[in-house]
N, C-alpha and C positions, 0 to 999 in steps of 0.2 A: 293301619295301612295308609291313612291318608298322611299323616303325621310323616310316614316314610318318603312318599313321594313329596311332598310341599319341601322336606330338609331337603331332597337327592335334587329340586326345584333350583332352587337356591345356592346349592356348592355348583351346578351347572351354570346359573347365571354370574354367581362371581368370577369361576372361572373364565368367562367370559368377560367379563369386564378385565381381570388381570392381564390377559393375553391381551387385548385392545390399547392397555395402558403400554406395554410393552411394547407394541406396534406404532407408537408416536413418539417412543423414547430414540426408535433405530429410524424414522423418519426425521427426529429432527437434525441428524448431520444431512439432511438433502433438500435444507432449506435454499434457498435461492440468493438471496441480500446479505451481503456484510459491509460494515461500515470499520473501520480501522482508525486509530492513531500510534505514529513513531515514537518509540520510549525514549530509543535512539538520540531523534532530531531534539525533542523537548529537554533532552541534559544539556545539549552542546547550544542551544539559542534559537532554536526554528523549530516551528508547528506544521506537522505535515500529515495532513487528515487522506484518507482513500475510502472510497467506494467502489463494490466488487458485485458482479451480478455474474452468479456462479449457471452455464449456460447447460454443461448435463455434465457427465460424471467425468471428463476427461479434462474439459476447459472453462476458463471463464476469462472476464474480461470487465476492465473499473479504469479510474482514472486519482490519480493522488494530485493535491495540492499544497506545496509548499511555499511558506513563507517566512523569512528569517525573522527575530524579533531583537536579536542581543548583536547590535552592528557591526561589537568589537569582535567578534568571533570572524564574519561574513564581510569585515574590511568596508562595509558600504559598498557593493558590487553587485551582489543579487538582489535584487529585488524581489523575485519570486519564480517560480517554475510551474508548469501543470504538464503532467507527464499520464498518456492512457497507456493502456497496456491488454497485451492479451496474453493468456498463462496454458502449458496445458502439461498436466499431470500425469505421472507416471507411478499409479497405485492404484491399489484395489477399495480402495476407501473413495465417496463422493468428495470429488474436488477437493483434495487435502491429499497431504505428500509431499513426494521430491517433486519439483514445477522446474520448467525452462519457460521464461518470459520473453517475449518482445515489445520493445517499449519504445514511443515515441519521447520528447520530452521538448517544449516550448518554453523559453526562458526569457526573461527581461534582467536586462544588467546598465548597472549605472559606472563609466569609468571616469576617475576624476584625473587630471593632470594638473600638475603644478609645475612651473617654467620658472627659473631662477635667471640672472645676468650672471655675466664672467664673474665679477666681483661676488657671489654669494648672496645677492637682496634679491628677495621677492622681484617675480615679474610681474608674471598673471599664471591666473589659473581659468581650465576648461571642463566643461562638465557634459558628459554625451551617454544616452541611454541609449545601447542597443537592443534588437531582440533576435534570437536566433532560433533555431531546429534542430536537435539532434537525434538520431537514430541511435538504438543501441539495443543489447544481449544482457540479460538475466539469470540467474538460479537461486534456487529457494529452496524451503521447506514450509510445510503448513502443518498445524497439528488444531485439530477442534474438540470441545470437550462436549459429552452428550448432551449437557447446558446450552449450546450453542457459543463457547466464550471460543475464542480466533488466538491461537499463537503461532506468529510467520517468523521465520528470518530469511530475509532476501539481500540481493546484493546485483551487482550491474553497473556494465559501464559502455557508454557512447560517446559516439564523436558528433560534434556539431559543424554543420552543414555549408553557413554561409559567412557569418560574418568574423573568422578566426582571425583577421590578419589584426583587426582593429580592436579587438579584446583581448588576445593574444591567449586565453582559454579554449583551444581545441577537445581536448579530454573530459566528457562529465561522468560522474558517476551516481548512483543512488543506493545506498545501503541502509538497513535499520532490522530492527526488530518491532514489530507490529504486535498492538495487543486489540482486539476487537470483539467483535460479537456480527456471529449468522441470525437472521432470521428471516 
């Protein structure tokens, strides 16, 4: 009899543990933190890392920074961008799905000019960094695996704010495919 009870002890407390292990497996999509990089930006010459702080089941909100590294790609004109954003979901899964973004995007640009004479000889040349602000519209998808690993594709595009006439770049956009990890 005891032998009975101590086994029936025992498949009750396993069972117990399995159900518990179970219950941190369906918690970890509702971790809070993801960190991301563009697979995208990293083929074409620019690293462009984000951070996402997922706010409850609907929205969250991070910030990406980008910076070119391959000039000949990027002409020598961007120097970099840092773009926040806020996401919010349209799915029954925690912060993952189809997203509509809104996104800011701060940018530093270097334009260079080169002035020639009638005849075709060098004149001079001029070199002017500006910075601008652009506002802009998002959509995406996100998919998480029980692991916590992040697959996004997103896309977007804004106009910038103030200084068009002199970089003559009104339109920006940001797209990629993001590979990351929640936790």
């Amino acid at each position: 009899m005891m032998k009975k009870i101590l086994l029936l002890s025992l498949a009750f407390l396993s069972m117990q543990q399995l159900i518990a292990q179970e219950d941190t497996l369906v918690n970890s999509y509702e971790k809070k933190n993801e960190v991301k990089l563009n697979g995208v930006m990293l083929l074409i010459g620019a690293f462009e890392v984000a951070y996402e702080q997922n706010l409850n089941n609907d929205s969250s909100a991070g910030i990406s920074v980008f910076i070119p590294f391959d000039r000949e790609v990027f002409n020598d004109e961007l120097n970099f961008y840092v773009s926040p954003y806020y996401r919010v979901y349209f799915s029954k899964k925690y912060a993952a799905g189809f997203f509509v973004e809104g996104f800011g995007m701060f940018s530093s640009m270097k334009i260079e000019e080169y002035y020639y004479a009638p005849n075709g000889a060098f004149s001079s040349y001029s070199e002017e960094n500006y910075s601008d602000f652009a506002l802009g519209l998002g959509v995406g998808g996100k998919w998480v695996t029980k692991r916590g690993i992040v697959f996004e594709l997103v896309g977007g595009v804004g106009r910038n704010l103030f200084n068009t006439d002199a970089t003559d770049i009104s339109i920006v956009g940001k797209f990629g495919f993001n590979l990351g990890y929640r936790f």
